[in-house]
C-alpha positions in Angstrom: 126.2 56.5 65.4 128.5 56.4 68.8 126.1 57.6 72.0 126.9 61.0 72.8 127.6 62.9 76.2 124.8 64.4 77.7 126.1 67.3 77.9 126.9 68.1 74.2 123.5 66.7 73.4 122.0 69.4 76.0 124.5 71.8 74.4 123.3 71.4 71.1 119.4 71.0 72.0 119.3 74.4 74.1 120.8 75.9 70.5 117.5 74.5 68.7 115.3 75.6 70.9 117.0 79.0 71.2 116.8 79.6 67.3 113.5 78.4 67.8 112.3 81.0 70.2 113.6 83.7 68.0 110.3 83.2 65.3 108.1 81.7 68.6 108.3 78.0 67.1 108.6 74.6 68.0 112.2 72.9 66.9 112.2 71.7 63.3 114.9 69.9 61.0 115.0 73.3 59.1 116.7 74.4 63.0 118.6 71.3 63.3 120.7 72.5 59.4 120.8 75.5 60.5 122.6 74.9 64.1 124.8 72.1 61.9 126.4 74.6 59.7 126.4 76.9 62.8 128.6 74.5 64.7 131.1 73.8 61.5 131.4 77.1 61.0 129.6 77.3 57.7 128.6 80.2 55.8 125.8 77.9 54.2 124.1 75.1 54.4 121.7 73.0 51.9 119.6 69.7 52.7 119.4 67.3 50.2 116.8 64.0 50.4 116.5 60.6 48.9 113.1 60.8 47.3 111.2 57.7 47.4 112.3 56.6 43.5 115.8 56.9 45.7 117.0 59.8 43.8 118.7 62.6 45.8 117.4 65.8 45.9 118.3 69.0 47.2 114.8 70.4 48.9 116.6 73.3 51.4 119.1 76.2 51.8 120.0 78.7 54.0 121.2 80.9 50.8 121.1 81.8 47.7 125.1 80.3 47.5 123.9 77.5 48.9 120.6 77.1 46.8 122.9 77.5 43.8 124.9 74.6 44.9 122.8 71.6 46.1 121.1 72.7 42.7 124.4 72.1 40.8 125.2 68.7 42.2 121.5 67.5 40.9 122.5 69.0 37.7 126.2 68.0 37.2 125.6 64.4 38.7 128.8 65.1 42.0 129.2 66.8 44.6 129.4 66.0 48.4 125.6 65.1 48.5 125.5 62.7 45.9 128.9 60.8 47.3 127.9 60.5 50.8 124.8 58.9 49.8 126.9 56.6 47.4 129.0 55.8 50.1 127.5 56.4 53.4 130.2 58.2 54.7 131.1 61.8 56.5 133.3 63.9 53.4 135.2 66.4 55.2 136.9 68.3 52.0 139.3 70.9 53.5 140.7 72.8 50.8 138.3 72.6 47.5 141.0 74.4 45.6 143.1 71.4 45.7 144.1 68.8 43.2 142.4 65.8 44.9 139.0 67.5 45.2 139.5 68.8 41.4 139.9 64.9 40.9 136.8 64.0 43.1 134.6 66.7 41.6 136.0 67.8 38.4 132.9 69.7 37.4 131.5 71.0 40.9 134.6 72.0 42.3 135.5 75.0 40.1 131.7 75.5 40.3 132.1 76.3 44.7 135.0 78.0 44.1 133.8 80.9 42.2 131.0 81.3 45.1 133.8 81.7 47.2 133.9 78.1 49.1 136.9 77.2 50.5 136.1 73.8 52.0 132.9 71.6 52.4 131.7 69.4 55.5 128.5 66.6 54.0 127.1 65.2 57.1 124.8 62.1 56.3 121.4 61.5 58.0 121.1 58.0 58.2 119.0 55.5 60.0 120.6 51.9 60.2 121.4 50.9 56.8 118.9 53.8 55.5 120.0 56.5 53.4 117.6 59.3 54.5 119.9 62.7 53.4 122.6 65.1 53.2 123.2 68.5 54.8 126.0 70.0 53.6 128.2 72.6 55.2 129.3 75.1 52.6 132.6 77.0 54.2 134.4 80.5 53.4 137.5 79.0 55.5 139.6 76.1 54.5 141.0 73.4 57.1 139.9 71.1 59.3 136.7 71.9 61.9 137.1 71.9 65.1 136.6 68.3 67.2 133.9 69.5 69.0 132.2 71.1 66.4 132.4 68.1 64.5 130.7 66.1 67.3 128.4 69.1 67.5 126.8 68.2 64.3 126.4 64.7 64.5 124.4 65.7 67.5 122.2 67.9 64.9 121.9 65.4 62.7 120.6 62.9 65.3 118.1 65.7 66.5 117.0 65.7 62.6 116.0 61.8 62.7 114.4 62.2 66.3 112.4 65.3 64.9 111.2 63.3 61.6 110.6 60.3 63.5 108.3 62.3 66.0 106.5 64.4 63.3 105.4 61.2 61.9 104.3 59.6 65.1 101.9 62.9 66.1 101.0 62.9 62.1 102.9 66.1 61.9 104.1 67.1 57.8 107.9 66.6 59.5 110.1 67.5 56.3 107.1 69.0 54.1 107.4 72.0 56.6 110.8 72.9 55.3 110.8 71.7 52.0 111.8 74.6 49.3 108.5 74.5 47.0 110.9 76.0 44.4 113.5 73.3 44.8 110.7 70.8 44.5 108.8 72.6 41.6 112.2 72.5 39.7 112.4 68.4 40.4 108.9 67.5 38.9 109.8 69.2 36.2 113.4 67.8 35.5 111.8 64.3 36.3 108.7 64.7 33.7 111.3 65.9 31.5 113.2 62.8 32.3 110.5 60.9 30.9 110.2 63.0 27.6 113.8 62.4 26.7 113.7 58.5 27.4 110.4 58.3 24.9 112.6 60.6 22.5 115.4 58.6 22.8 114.4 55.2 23.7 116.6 54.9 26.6 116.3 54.7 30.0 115.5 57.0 33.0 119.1 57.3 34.1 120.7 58.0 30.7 117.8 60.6 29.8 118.6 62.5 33.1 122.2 62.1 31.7 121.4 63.7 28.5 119.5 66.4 30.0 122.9 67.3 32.3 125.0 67.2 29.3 122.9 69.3 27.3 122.5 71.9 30.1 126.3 71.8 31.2 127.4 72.2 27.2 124.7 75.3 27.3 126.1 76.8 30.6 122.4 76.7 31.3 120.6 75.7 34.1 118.8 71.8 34.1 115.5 73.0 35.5 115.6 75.9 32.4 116.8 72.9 29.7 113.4 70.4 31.4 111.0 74.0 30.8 112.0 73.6 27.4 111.8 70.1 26.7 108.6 70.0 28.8 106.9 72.8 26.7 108.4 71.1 23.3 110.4 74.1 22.4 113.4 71.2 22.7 113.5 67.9 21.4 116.1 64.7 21.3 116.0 63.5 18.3 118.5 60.1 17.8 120.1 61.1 15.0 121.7 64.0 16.6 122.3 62.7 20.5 
């Protein structure tokens, strides 16, 4: 990322520590998503990580809209998360209730726009050529966010890497301290689930996972409900009928 003015870096970093001061804390990431959707003039917010097998997942919101969401994309298989970390790039969707984002995210879209989302903002966190995460900017407003604010939050996101980069020097937990346990509960038990399904099936990790979405989006269920099931054997894959 381009250097950023001193002054919007100060700008940004008194907003941390301000937001901080409110709960008599030191500045975490959790602040850093927070002052990010703050300065995009979000409604939400949601963090999703690359998890050391390199799958996304979503691990914190600042809502239930928001929790509901992240959790979606990991279900459905799109979203905003899932293609910045495809492609690396800032997605700045102004108006989800148009055609091209029904063509981007034919699933998820519809999905935001019954919580009432009008437009989406996924910053990536990236170091170098490392994919670290997503936080994504849920809106209630469509259009574009303002310059500033967009410059705002790269600073946030930049305050993000310096903040896991220092945890990890001082042997701080970093991320573990605002990692959702329920998000991450849900995950190991979609992922051993994952595992069921490819013995079941005698396919691989990716198309059990795939299997798994399909059966929970043709249920209207939720996937972490669908891996309880398959998890405590009151569902099975069987060949013949996948």
């Amino acid at each position: 990322m381009r250097p950023q003015r001193p002054d919007r870096t100060a700008r940004v970093w008194a907003k941390l520590r301000f937001l901080a001061s409110e709960t008599d804390s030191t500045v975490t990431v959790e602040h850093a998503c927070v002052v990010c959707g703050d300065v995009l003039e979000a409604a939400g917010v949601g963090l999703t990580l690359v998890a050391g097998e390199g799958l996304a997942e979503p691990v914190f919101a600042t809502d239930e809209r928001s929790r509901e969401l992240e959790d979606l994309q990991f279900t459905l298989g799109e979203g905003p998360a899932l293609e910045v970390l495809c492609e690396g790039m800032l997605i700045v969707v102004t108006d989800v209730t148009s055609s091209e984002a029904a063509l981007r995210w034919p699933v998820f879209a519809p999905e935001a726009i019954d919580r009432g989302v009008k437009s989406i903002i996924a910053v990536p966190i990236q170091v170098g050529a490392i994919k670290v995460g997503v936080v994504d900017c849920y809106r209630e407003l469509a259009g574009f966010p303002s310059r500033e604010g967009q410059a705002e939050a790269l600073v946030c996101v930049e305050a993000a890497i310096d903040l896991v980069v220092a945890d990890a020097d001082i042997g701080r937990p970093g991320l573990a301290e605002v990692i959702d346990l329920e998000f991450t509960e849900h995950r190991a038990q979609v992922h051993q689930a994952t595992g069921i399904v490819s013995v079941q099936l005698d396919i691989g990790l990716p198309d059990a996972l795939a299997r798994l979405r399909a059966h929970a989006y043709a249920g209207d269920r939720k996937l972490n409900d669908v891996a309880k099931d398959v998890v405590l054997r009151r569902l099975t894959f069987r060949p013949e009928s996948s």
